[in-house]
C-alpha positions in Angstrom: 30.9 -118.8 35.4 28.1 -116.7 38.1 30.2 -114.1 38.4 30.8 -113.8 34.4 26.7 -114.6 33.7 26.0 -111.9 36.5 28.7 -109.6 35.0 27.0 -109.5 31.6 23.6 -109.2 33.2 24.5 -106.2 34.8 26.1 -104.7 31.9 23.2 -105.5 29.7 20.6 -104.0 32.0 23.2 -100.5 32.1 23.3 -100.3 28.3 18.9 -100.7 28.6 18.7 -97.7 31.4 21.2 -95.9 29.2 19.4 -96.1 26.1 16.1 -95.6 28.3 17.3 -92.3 29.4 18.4 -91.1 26.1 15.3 -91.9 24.6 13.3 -89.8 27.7 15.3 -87.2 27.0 15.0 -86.5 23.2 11.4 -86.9 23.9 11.4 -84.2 26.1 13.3 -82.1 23.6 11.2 -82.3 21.1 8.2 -80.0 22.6 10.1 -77.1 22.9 7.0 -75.0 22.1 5.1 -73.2 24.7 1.4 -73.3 24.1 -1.1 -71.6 26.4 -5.2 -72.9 25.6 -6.0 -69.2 26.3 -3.8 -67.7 23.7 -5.6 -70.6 21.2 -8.7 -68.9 21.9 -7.8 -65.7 21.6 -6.4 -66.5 18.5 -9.6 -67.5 17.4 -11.5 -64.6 18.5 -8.9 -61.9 16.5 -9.8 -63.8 13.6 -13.2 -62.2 13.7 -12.1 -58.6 14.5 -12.3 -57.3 11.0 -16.0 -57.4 12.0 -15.7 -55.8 15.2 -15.8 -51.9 16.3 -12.9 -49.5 17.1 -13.5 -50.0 20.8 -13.9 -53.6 20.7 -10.8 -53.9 19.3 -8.8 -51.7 21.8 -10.8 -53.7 24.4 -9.7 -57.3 22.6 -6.3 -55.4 22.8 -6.4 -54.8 26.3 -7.3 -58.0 27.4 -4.5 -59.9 25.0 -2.2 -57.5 27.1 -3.6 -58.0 30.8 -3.2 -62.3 30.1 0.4 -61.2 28.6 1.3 -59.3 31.3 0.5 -62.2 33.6 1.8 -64.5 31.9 4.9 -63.5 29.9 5.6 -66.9 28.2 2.7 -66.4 26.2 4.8 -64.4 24.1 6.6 -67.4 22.7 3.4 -69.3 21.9 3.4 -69.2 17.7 0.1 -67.8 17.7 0.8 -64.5 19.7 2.7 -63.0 16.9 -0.8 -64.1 14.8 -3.1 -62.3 17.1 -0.4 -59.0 17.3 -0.9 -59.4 13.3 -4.6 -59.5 13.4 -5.0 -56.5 16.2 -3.2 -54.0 14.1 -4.4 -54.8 10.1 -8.2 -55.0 11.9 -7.4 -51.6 13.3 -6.1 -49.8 10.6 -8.2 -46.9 9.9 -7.0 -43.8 8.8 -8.7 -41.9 12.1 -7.5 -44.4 14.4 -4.2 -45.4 16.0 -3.9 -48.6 18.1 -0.3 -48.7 20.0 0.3 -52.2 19.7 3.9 -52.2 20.8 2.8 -53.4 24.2 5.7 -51.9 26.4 3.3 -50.1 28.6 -0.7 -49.8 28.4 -2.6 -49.8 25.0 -3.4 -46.5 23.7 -5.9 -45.3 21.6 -5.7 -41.9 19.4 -8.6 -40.6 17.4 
């Protein structure tokens, strides 16, 4: 009678770590996402370059590229693609040319 009551403890408690563990882990699949609080503000800030200058924009571009270049999972945070987005329709001007294709250094044609 122990042994079945101790049986059927056991067994209960491995189908509650089980179920545990599966839980933990569809948690942690769920925030695939990367997110990076300095891509969130610079997010913010290319929002407002329609109102900067030429140069401030190839300086905003600059410094998007220096973070990205240290940090190359910041490419898969949703927003980059936003601020890439913003950068190049706030620099579209007929006498200016912002390479925005980010292989090497940002250039700037006038």
């Amino acid at each position: 009678m122990v042994d079945t009551l101790l049986h059927w403890a056991y067994a209960l408690c491995g189908r509650f770590f089980c179920c545990l563990l599966f839980l933990i882990f569809l948690a942690s699949c769920s925030n695939d996402e990367v997110h990076f609080v300095k891509i969130s503000e610079y997010y913010a800030e290319s929002c407002h370059l329609d109102q900067a200058t030429q140069d401030s924009i190839v300086r905003f571009a600059q410094k998007v590229d220096a973070f990205v270049a240290a940090n190359p999972l910041a490419k898969e945070d949703p927003l980059y693609a936003r601020i890439l987005h913003n950068i190049k329709t706030s620099s579209f001007d007929p006498g200016f040319m912002l390479n925005t294709d980010w292989k090497d250094d940002v250039e700037s044609g006038f």
